[in-house]
C-alpha positions, 0 to 999 in steps of 0.5 A: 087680295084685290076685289074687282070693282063694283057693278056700277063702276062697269055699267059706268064704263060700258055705258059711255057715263062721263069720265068724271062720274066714273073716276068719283064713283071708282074714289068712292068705291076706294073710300069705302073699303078704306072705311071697311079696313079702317072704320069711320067716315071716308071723304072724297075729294078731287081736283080735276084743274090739279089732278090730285084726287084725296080719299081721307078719314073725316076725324071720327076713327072707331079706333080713336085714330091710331091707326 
């Protein structure tokens, strides 16, 4: 089920906040229901020159990586 994006992510928007802080604090809202689903330490990563953004699990999985 989808869950509708945090507080900050609106307020971000409604505010005008640049375009870049609201496309890191949507990856990192990703990046923490990752963690949630998943367990360990989510990074974020993006690259706006190669418009490639990378949400992945920094090597610590709870569940020894078989996920």
């Amino acid at each position: 089920m989808l869950k509708s994006l945090p507080a900050s992510i609106s307020r971000a928007v409604v505010s005008g906040i640049d375009k870049h802080a609201e496309a890191q604090a949507a990856a990192d809202h990703l990046a923490a229901i990752m963690a949630e689903i998943h367990g360990g330490n989510w990074r974020v990563s993006i690259n706006h020159p190669r418009a490639v953004v990378l949400i992945y699990q920094n090597g610590d999985a709870t569940n020894g990586g078989k996920d």
